[in-house]
C-alpha positions in Angstrom: 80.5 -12.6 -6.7 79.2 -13.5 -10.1 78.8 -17.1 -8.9 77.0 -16.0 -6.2 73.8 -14.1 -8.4 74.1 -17.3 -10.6 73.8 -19.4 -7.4 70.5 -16.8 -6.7 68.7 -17.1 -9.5 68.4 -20.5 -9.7 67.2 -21.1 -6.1 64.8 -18.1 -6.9 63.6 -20.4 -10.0 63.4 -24.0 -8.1 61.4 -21.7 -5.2 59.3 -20.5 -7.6 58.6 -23.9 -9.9 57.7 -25.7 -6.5 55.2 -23.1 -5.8 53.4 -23.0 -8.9 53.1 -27.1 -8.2 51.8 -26.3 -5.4 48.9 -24.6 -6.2 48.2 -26.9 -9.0 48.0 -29.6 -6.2 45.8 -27.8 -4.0 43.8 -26.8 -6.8 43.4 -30.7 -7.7 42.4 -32.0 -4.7 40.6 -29.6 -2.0 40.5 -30.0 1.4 37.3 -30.9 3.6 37.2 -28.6 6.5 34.9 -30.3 9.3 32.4 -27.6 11.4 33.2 -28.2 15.2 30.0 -30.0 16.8 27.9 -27.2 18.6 28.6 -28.0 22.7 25.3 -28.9 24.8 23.9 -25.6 26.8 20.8 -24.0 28.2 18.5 -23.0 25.1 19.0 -19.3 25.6 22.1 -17.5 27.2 20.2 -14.4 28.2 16.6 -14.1 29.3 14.6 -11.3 30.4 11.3 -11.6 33.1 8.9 -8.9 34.9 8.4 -10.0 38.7 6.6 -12.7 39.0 7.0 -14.0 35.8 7.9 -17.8 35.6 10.1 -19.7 32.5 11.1 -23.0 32.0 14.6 -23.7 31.1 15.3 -26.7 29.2 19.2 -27.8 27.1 19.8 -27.1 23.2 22.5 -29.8 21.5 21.7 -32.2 23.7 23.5 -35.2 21.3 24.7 -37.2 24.5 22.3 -37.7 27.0 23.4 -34.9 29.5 21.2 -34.3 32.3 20.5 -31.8 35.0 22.0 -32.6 38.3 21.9 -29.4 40.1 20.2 -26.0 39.8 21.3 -22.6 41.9 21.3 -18.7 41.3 23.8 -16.1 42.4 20.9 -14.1 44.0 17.8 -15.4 44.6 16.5 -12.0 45.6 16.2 -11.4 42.1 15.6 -14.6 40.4 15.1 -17.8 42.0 15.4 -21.4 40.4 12.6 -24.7 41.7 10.5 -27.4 39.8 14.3 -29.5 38.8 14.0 -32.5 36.1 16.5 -34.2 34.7 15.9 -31.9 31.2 14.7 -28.7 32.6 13.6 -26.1 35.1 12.1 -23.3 36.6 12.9 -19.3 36.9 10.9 -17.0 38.7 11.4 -13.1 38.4 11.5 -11.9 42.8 12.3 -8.7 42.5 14.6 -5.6 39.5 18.0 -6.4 38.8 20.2 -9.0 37.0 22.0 -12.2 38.0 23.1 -15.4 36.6 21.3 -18.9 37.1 23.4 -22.3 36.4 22.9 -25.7 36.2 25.2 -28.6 36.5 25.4 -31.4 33.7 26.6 -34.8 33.8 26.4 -37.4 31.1 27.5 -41.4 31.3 28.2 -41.4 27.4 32.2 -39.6 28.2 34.8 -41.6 30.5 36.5 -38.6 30.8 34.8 -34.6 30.3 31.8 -35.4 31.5 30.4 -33.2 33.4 29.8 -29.6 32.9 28.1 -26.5 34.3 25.9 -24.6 31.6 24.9 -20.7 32.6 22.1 -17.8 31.5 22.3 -14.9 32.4 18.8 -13.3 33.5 17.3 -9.6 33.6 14.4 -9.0 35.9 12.5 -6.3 35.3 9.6 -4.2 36.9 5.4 -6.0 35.9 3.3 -4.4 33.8 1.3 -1.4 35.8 -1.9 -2.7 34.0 -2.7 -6.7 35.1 -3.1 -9.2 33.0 -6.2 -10.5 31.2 -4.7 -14.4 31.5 -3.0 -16.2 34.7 -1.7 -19.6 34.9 -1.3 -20.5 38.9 -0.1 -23.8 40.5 -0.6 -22.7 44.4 -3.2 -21.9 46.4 -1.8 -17.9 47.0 -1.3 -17.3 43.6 -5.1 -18.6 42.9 -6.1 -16.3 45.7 -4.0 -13.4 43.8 -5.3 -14.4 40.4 -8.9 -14.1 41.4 -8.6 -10.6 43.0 -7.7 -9.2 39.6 -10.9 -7.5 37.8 -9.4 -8.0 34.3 -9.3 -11.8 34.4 -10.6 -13.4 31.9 -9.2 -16.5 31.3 -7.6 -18.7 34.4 -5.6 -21.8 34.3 -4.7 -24.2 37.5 -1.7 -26.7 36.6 0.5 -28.2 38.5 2.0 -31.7 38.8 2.3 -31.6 42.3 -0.2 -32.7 44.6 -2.4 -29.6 45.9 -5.7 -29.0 47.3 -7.2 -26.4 46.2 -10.3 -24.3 47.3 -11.6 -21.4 45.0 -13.7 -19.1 47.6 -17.1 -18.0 46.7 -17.7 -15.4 44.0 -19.0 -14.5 40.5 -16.1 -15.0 38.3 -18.7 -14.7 34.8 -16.3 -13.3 32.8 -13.6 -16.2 33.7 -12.7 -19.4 32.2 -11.1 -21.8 34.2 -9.3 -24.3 33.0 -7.8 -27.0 35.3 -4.7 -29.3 34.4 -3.5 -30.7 37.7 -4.1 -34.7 37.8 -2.6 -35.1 41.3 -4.6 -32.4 43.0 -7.9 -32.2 44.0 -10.4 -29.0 43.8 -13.1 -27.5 45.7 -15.4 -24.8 43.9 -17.5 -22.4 45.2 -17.1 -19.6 42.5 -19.5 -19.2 39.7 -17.3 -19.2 36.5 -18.3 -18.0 32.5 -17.3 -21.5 31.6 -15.2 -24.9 33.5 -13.1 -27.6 31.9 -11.3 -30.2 33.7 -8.6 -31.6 31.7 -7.5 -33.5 34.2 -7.3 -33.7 38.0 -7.1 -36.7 41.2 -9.1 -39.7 40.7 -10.6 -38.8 43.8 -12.4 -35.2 43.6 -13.8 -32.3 42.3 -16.2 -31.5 45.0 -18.7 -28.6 43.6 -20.8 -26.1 45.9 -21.6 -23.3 43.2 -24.7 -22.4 41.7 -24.9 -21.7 38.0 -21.7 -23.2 36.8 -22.0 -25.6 32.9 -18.9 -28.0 33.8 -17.1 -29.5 30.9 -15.3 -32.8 31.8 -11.9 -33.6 29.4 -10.3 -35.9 32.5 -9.7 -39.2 31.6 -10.3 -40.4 35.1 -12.1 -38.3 37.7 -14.9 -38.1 40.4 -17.2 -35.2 40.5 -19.4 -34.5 43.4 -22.0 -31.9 43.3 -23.2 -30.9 46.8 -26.4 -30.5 48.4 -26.3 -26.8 47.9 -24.8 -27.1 44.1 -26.8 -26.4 41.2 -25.1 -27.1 37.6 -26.4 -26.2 34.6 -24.9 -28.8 32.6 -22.2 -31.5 32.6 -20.5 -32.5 29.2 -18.4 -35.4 29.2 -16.4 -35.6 25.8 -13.2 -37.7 26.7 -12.6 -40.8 25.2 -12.1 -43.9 26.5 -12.5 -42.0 30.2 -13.4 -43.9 33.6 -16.0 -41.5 35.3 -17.8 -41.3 38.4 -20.7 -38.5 39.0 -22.2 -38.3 42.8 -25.0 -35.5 42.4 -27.1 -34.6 45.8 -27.6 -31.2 44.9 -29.5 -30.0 41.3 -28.1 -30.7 37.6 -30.4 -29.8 34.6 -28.4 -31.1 31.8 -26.3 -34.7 31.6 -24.3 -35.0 28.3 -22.1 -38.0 27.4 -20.3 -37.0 24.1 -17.7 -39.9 23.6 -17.4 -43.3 24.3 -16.5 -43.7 28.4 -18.1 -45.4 31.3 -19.8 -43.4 34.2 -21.3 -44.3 37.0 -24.0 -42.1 38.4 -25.0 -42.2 42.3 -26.0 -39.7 45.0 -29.1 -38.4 46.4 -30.0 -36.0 43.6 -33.3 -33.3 44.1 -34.8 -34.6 40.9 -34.6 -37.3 38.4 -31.3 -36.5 36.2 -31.8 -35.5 32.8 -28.9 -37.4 30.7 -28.2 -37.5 26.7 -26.2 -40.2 25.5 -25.1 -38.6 22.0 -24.3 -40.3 19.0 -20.6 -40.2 19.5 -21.5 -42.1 23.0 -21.9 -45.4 20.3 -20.1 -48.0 22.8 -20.7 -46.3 26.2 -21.3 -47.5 29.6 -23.8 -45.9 32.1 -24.2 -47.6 35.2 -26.6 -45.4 37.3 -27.8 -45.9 41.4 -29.7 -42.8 41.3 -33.2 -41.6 39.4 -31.6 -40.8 35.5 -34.3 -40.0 32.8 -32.1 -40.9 29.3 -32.1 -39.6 26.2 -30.2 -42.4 23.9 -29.0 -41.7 20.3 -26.6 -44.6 20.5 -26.6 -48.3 21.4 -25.0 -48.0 24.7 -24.9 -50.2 27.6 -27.8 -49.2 30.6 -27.5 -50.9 33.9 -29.9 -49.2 36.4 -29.0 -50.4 40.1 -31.2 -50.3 43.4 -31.6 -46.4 44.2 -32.5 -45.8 40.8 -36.2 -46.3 41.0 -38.4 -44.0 39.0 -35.5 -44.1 36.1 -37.1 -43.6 32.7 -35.5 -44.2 28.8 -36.1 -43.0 25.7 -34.6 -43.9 22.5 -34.4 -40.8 20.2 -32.9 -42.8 17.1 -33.7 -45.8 14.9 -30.1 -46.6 14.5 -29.6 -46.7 18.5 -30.2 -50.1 19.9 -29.4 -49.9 23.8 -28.8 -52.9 26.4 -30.8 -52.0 29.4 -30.4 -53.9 32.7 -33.0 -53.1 35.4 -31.9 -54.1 38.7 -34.1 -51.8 40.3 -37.2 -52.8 42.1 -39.7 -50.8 40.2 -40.4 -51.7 36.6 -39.0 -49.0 33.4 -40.9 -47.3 31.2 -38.2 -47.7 27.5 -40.4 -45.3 24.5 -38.9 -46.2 21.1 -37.8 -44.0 18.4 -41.6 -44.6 16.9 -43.4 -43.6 20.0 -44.4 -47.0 20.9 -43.5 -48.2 24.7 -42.2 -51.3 26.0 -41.2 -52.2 30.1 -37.7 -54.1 31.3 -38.6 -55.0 34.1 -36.8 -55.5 37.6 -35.1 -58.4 38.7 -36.6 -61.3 41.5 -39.4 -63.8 41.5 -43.1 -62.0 40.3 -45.2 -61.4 42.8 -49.0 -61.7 42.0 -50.7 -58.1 41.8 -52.2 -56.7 44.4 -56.2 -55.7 44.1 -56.9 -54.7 47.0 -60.7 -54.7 48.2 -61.4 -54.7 44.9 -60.0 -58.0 43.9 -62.3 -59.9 46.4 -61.8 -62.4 48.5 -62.6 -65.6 47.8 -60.9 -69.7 46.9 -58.5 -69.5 44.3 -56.4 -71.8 44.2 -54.7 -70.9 41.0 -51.9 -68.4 41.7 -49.4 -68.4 44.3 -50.0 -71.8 45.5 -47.7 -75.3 45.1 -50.4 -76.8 43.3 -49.3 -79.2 40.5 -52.2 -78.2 37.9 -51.5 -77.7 34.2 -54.6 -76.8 33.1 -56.0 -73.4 33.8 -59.3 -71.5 34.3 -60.4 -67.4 34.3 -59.8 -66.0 37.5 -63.1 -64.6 38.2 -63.6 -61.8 41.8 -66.9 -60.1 40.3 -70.2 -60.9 39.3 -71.4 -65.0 37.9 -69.6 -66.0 34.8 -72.0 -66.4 31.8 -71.7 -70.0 30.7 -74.9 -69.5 28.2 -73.4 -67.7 25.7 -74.3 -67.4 21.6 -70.6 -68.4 21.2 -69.2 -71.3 23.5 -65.6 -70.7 22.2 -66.1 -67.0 24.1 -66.2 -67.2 28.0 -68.5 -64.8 28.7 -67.5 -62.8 32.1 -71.1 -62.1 33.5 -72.1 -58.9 35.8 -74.3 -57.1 32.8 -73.6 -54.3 30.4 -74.4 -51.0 31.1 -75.6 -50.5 34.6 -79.3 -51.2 34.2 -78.8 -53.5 31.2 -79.0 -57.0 31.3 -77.0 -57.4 28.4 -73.9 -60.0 28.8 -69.9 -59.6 28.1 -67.7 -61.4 26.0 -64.0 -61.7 26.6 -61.2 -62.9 24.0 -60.4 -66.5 24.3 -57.3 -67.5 25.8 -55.6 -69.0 22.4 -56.4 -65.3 21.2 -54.9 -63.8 24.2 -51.8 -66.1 23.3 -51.5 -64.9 19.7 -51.9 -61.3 20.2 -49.1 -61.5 23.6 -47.0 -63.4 21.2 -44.9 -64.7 24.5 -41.6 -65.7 23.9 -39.1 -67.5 26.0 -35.5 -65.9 25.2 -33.4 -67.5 27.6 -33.6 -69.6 30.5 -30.0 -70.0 32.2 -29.3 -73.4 34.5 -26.2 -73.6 36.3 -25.4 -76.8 38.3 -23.5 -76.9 41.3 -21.0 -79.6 42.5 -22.3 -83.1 41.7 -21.9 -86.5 41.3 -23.4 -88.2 37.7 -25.3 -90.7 39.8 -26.4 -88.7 42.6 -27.2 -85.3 40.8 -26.4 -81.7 41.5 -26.2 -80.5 45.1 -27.5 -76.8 44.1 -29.2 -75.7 41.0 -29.5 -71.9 40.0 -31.9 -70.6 37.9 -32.6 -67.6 35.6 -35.0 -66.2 32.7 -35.7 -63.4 30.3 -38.9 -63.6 29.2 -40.4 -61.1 26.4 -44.3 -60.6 24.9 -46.6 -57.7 23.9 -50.0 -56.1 25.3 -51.6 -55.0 21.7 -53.8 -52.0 21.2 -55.5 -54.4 19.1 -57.2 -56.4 22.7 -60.0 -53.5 22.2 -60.7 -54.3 18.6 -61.2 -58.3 19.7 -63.4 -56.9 22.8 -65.2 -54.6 20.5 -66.3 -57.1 18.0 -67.0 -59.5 20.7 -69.7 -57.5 22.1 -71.6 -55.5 19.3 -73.9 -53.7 21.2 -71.5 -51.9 23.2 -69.1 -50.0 20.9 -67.3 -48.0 23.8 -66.2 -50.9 26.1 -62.8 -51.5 26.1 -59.8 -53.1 28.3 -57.5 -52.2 31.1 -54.5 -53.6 32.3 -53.6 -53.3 35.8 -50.3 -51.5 36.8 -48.7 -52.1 39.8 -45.4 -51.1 40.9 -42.9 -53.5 43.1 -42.8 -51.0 45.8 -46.5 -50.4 45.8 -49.0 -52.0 47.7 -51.9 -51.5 45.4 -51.6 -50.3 41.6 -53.9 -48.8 39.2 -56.1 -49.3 35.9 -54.5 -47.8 32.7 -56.2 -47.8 29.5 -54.4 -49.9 26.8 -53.1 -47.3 24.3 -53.6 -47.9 20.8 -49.8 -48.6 19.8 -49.8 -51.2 23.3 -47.0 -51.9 25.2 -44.0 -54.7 24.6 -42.2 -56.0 28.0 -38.8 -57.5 28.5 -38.9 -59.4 31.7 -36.3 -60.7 33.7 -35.7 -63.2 36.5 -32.3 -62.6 38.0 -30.9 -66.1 39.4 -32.7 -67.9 42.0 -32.4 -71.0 43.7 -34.2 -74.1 42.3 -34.9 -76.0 45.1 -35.9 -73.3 47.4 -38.9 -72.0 45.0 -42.3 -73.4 46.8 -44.1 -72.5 43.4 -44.1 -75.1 40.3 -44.5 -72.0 38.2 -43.1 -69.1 38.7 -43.8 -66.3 35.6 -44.9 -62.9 35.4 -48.8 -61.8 35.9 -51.3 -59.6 34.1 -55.2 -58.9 35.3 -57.4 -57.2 32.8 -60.9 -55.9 33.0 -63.3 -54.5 30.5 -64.9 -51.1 32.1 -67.6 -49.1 29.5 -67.7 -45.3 28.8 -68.0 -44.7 32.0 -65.2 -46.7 33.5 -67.4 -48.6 35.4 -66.0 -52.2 35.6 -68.3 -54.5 33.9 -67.7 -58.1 34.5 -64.9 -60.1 36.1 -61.0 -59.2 36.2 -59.0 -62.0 34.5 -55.6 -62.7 35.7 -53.3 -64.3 33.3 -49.8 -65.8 34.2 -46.8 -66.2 31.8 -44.8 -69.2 32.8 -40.8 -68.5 32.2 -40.1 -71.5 34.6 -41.5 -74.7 35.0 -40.0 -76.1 37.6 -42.0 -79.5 37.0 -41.3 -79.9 33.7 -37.4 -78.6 34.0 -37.0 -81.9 36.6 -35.8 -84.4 34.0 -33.5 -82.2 32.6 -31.4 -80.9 35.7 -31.2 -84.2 37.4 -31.0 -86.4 34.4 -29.9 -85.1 31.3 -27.5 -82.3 32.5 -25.6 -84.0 34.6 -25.6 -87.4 32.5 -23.9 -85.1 30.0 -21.2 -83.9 33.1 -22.6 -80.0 32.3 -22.0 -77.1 34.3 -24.2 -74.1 32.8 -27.1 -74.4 29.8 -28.9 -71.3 28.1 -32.1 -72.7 26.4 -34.3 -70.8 24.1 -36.9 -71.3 22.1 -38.8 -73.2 24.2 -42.2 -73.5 23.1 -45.6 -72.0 24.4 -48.2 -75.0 24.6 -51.5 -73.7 23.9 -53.3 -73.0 27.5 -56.2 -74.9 28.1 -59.5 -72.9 29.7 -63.1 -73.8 31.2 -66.0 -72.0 32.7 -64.7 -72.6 36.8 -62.9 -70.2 39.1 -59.5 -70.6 39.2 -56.3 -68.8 37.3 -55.2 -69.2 33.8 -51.4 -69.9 32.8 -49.4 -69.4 29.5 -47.1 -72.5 29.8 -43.8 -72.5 27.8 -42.2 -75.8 27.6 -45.4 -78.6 29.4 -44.1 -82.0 29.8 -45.2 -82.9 25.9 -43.5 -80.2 24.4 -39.9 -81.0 25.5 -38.4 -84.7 24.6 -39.8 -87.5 26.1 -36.6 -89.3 25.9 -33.5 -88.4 27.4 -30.3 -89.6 25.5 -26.5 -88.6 24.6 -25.8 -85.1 24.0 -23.8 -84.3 20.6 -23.9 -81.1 18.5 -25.5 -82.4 16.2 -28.8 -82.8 18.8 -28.9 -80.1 20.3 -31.5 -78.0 18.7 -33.7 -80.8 19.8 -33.3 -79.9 23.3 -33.4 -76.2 22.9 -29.6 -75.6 24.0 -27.8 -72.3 22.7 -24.8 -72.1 24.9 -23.0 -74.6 27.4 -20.3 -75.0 29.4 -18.9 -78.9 30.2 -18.0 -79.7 34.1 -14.3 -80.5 32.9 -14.3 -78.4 30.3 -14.1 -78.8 26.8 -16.6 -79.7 24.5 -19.4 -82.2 23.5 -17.9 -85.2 21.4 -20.0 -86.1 18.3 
């Protein structure tokens, strides 16, 4: 018995030595405890939505790639599930009550547990007895539903499915609409407080309403404003956007507030009123219908056929716009400083018109195949003065005043030169297939020519002719589509033109010069004409003097296409007979008389800018 308590006591002391070690152990060294990784599931468990209420579902702990295979509810009288993507969607509230929605999950990350069905349990629950001030719709019935609700005030169509929409006629005022729905396409006939189009179908947003501003945040879109339509304004403030505007109806207000391109086109009831902001810096406005622009930026202006009557002003210093008139009237460009210049349109001149005025009689200047590189004043009135104080002056007779038999003086030609200050900015030569030896089958032409009609012609006319201190000039105007134009004063700050000839066909033009005309006449206080008109032509081409180069030097070289510029004016000659008188840029003894190897080290000679070879490449010093 006693051995047995000894016996006891030690295995009571052994028990509790090994126990004390313990702790000391565990007290040494701890033990990391690892949380369990939180399991993938819908991103809230319960949910509660009034009727008619809509929620996207998406997954929470999604580590593995798990995605949505399969959607249902256990009573879709209650809540119904639609819109399924691979990472979320849809609950709709139908009617009171509670049921549970689920969605099956698979991932390809697992051999084995790898797939999985994820649950919420949802509460529907009676709508509000007052409506809402906001709605966001993505069907026709629920715009028709949104719109009958007097408290709307703010209304947003999205959807990513494609819809076509029609908002009936109305006065929404108090409404913004917003719409988000790039695959749909949208007919409006409501009159809303305010309309931006984030995005919608490339195709269409056809507008019939009157009154509406439209804001434009689309990066691509086509807005058509009918016959009936009248806007107050368009903004267009998306960056980088690709726009097309067809207006037949009424717009007051164009405004381009980022860089984008938009083309303009229709039928509209007036001329459009468009402001290229300063944020436009880069834009591109291609327009085939009348557009009146406002340009604080340089911006790119091309102004197609059906834009006749088109108009542009440049309301900055900074802004420095490209204008391309394609049109077949000329258009009017007023800088920042007031002053006015003309682009004009594309094609050969044609010779102004003066009707009965002009007279009939032999001149053989203008318009004719004549070879003539001299020139005369075109004279249609009374006898030209050939005895006057001042040989150097052609007089153009007919008297002073009416009754007076005092004669008229008129600037010189090399004064008319100097104060035009013509200049020959490019003239573009493209060659068609050829042989070296044979020359080039087809030769296309092309020229932008640019010069100035001074206030400072009065001055000259003025001092010219003493005893008449109100005489002064007129330049006639006449329109491509006109048959007879009109005589404007010269205003004090003049006019600068930039003319173009779009590319014609060398061989086919039956004139040796083909340029751009301008009459003049001196008319007193009265405006009574006094004297003879004088027509003036500036040649761009000189289709006798070009010869040598296009079938000699140009293809001797083996090139394809040649800018030239700088091509000097020779000084025009003038005498005392009828006839015309012609600027001439570039006569035969102002271009080389000797044709040679080109290099780049001789091409300045030759007035060549740009070319491209007939192989390619480039010239070989």
């Amino acid at each position: 018995m006693k051995s047995m308590k000894r016996f006891l006591k030690k295995a009571c002391a052994v028990s509790l030595a090994v126990a004390t070690a313990g702790c000391f152990l565990m007290t040494d060294r701890p033990v990391t405890v690892s949380a369990a990784t939180p399991a993938v599931s819908l991103r809230t468990s319960f949910k509660t939505l009034r009727v008619g209420q809509k929620n996207v579902m998406t997954l929470k702990n999604n580590t593995i790639g798990w995605k949505i295979t399969k959607v249902a509810t256990n009573d879709r009288t209650i809540a119904m599930v639609f819109g399924r993507t691979t990472k979320s969607f849809q609950i709709k509230g139908k009617s009171a009550g509670r049921t549970t929605v689920k969605a099956r999950l698979k991932t390809t990350s697992r051999k084995k547990h790898n797939s999985k069905i994820v649950k919420c349990r949802v509460n529907v629950i009676e709508p509000n007895t007052s409506q809402a001030t906001e709605a966001v719709v993505s069907t026709q019935a629920e715009l028709n539903a949104a719109l009958e609700n007097k408290n709307l005030a703010k209304l947003t169509i999205r959807t990513v499915q494609a819809e076509k929409f029609t908002i009936p006629a109305g006065n929404y005022k108090d409404v913004e609409l917003t719409v988000d729905a790039p695959l749909s396409d949208v007919t409006n006939n409501g009159a809303f407080q305010s309309i931006q189009i984030h995005a919608i179908r490339p195709d269409t947003w056809f507008e019939h309403a009157v009154g509406n501003t439209l804001k434009v945040l689309a990066q691509t879109a086509r807005i058509v404003v009918s016959e009936s339509a009248k806007v107050s304004g368009i903004e267009f403030a998306k960056a980088d956007a690709d726009v097309k505007l067809e207006v037949n109806g009424t717009v007051d207000q164009i405004s381009v507030k980022a860089k984008m391109s938009l083309s303009v086109s229709g039928t509209p009831k007036a001329p459009l009123n468009v402001t290229m902001e300063e944020a436009a810096e880069g834009s591109t406005l291609v327009s085939e219908a009348p557009v009146n622009i406002s340009v604080y930026a340089s911006v790119d202006i091309t102004l197609k056929k059906g834009a006749e009557g088109s108009s542009v002003a440049i309301k900055s210093e900074k802004a420095d716009p490209k204008i391309t008139n394609q049109t077949s009237m000329s258009v009017t460009v007023t800088k920042a400083d007031g002053s006015k210049t003309t682009v004009s349109s594309g094609g050969i001149p044609t010779r102004p018109n003066f009707g009965n005025s002009y007279g009939s009689g032999s001149n053989s200047g203008f318009g004719s195949s004549d070879t003539t590189t001299g020139g005369s004043i075109t004279t249609t009135g009374g006898a030209i003065d050939t005895e006057t104080e001042n040989p150097d002056q052609p007089g153009i007779g007919g008297g002073g005043y009416p009754g007076s038999d005092t004669s008229v003086h008129m600037f010189s030609m090399k004064q008319l030169m100097q104060e035009m200050k013509p200049e020959i900015e490019a003239v573009t030569i493209t060659l068609g297939a050829y042989h070296a030896s044979e020359g080039p089958k087809s030769v296309s032409m092309s020229a932008l020519v640019s010069y100035e009609i001074p206030g400072t012609l009065n001055k000259i006319v003025q001092e010219l002719n003493p005893d008449m201190p109100d005489i002064h000039l007129q330049r006639y105007v006449q329109e491509a589509d006109q048959e007879e134009g009109t005589w404007e004063d010269i205003p004090e700050k003049g006019w600068t033109f930039s003319r173009e000839i779009q590319p014609l066909e060398f061989s086919e033009l039956e004139e040796y010069y083909v340029g751009f005309y301008e009459a003049f006449r001196l008319v007193d206080r009265y405006g009574y004409e006094i004297g003879s008109k004088l027509e003036v032509q500036i040649v761009a081409i000189n289709k006798d003097a070009l010869h040598s180069y296009i079938y000699d030097l140009l293809p001797s070289n083996g090139i394809h296409t040649v800018k030239l510029a700088g091509l000097p004016f020779a000084e025009p000659s003038e005498d005392d007979s009828p006839g015309s008188v012609r600027i001439f840029a570039y006569q035969h003894w102002t271009l080389p008389d000797r044709m040679e190897k080109l290099t780049p080290d001789n091409l300045d000679k030759y007035h060549i800018i740009e070319y491209t070879l007939k192989n390619g490449g480039q010239l070989q010093p």
